[in-house]
N, C-alpha and C positions, 0 to 999 in steps of 0.2 A: 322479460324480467318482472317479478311480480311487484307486488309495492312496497312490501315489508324486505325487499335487499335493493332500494335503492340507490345508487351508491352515492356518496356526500356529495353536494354540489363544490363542484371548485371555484366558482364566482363567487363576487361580491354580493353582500345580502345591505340590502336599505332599511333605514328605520326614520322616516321622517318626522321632522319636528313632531307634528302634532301627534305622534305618538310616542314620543322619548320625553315628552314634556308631558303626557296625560297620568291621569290617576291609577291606571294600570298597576297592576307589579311589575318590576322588574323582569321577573322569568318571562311573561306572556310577553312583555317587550321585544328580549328575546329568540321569543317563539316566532312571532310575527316580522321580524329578520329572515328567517329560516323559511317561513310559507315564501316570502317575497323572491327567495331566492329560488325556490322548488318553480316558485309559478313564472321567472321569468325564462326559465327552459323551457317549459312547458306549457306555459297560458294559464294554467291553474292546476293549483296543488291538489296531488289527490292522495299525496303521503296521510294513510294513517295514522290515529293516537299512540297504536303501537309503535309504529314506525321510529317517531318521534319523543315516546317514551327511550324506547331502546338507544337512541343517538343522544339522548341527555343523561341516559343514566335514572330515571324515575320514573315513578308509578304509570298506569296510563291515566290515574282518576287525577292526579296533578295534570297532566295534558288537557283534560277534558274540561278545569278547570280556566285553564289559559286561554283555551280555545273562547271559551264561554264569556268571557270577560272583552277578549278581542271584537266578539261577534256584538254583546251589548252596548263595548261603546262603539260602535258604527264604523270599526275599521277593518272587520273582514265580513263576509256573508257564509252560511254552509247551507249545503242540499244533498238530500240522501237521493239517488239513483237507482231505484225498486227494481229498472230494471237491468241495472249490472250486479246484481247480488249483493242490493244495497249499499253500494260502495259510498261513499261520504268526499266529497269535494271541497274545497275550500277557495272561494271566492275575495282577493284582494281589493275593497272600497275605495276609488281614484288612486289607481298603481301608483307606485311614485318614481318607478323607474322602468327604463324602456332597455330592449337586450338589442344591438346590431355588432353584427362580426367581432362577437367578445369585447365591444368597449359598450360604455353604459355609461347614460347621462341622463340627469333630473329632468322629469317632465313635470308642466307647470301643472297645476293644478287646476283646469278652466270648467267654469258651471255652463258657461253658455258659448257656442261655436261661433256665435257670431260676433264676440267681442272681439276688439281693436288687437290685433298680435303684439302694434307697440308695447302694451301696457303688460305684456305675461308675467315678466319677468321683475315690472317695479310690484305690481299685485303679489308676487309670492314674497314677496320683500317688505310691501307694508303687512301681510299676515303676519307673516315671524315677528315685525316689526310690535305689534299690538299685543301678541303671546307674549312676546319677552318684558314687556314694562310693565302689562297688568297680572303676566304670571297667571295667565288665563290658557286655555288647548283648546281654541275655534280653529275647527276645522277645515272651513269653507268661506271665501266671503259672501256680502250680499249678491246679487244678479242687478238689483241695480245699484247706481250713485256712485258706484268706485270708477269709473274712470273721469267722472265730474271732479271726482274728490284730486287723484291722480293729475288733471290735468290743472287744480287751483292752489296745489300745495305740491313741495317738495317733500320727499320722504325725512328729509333731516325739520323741514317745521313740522310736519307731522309727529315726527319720534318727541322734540321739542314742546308741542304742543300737549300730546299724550303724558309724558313726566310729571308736566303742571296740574294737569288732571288727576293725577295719582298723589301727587303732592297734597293735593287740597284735600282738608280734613271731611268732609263731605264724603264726597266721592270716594275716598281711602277706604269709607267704611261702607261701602255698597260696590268698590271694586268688583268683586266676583258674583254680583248680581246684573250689574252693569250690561244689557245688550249689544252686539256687536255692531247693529242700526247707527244707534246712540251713540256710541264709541269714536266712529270714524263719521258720523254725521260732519257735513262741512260746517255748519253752526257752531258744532263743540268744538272740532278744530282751531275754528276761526277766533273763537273766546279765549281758548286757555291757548292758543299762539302768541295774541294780544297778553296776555299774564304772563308768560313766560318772558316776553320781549321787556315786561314792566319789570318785572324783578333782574332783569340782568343779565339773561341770559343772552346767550350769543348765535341768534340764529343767523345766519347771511339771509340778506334779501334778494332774491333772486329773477334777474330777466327772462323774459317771453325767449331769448335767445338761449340762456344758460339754461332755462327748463328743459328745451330741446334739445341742448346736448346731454343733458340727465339721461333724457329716454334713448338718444343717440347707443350714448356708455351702455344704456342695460342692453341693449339691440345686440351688440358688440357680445357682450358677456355671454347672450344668450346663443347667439350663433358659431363664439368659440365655442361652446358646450356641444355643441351637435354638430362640429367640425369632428367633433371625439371619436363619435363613431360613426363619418364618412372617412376617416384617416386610418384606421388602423386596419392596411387591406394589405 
């Protein structure tokens, strides 16, 4: 079957935060649905502009566009193959989803293999977590500090913390300059947790025992998730 009669994929296609929440257009958004889905048949997309033209209905220089914009901000890769007659690949930057026996479930998104498993799952949870309050599309976190961070704070004084941050008139206006170092630093944490707690807010204080059933719950959460697809046999 050549590339250009494809036929649609009938699975689910993913669009991960950081990219439903980034400066993209909409269309490449989702466009980048649709590689996801192509690549998780296959391992990687090698659907054509035409291809892809033809199933949306538009130009291929709009494709080529989408493509372009995915590729610059750092969520997909292409490579031409001179020696299959130049064919054009399309390479998905830390997949966001994994294919077994037709169920499909979120892989965490890990920079380093030797970090703690406990922490995958509260990790992909403060990233969303940090996106959603500063309205920022980091993609990755540090390789170091988060799991010191992780294991000195609860993700709800964190989210608490982060608020107060965004609150203050300062910081408000350096918001989207602001690095992600800086961000989840235990210092800054530790500061506007301290303010948050001053102004009223309602953080629970939390025990050495309650922290571990925090990580407990995510452990749980994340092993129903990939119960998904050892179950559907």
């Amino acid at each position: 079957m050549s590339e250009e009669n494809l036929e649609r994929p009938n699975y689910y296609a993913i669009i991960p935060a950081d990219v439903r929440y980034s400066d993209i257009s909409a269309s490449a958004k989702l466009l980048y649905g649709e590689i996801s889905a192509l690549a998780n048949k296959t391992g990687t997309c090698w659907a054509s502009n035409k291809y892809f033209a033809d199933l949306y209905k538009v130009n291929v220089d709009a494709i080529s566009r989408w493509v372009k914009q995915l590729a610059d901000a750092g969520f997909v890769s292409t490579k031409i193959i001179k020696s299959q007659g130049n064919r054009r690949y399309i390479k998905l930057m830390n997949a966001p989803i994994m294919k077994k026996d037709d169920s499909y479930y979120e892989k965490a998104q890990v920079n380093n293999n030797t970090k703690n498993s406990n922490n995958v799952v509260l990790e992909k949870e403060l990233l969303e977590t940090v996106n959603r309050i500063t309205k920022r599309a980091f993609r990755t976190l540090p390789n170091k500090g988060v799991k010191k961070l992780l294991d000195t704070f609860t993700l709800v004084e964190i989210s608490s913390s982060l608020s107060a941050l965004a609150a203050d008139d300062w910081h408000a206006e350096r918001l989207k300059e602001l690095s992600l170092d800086y961000l989840i630093r235990p210092t800054t944490i530790d500061k506007f947790l301290g303010i948050a707690k001053k102004d009223g807010a309602d953080v629970p204080t939390y025990t050495d025992e309650q922290r571990a059933a925090d990580k407990a719950e995510a452990l749980r959460r994340r092993d129903a998730v990939r119960a998904m697809g050892n179950g559907a046999k």
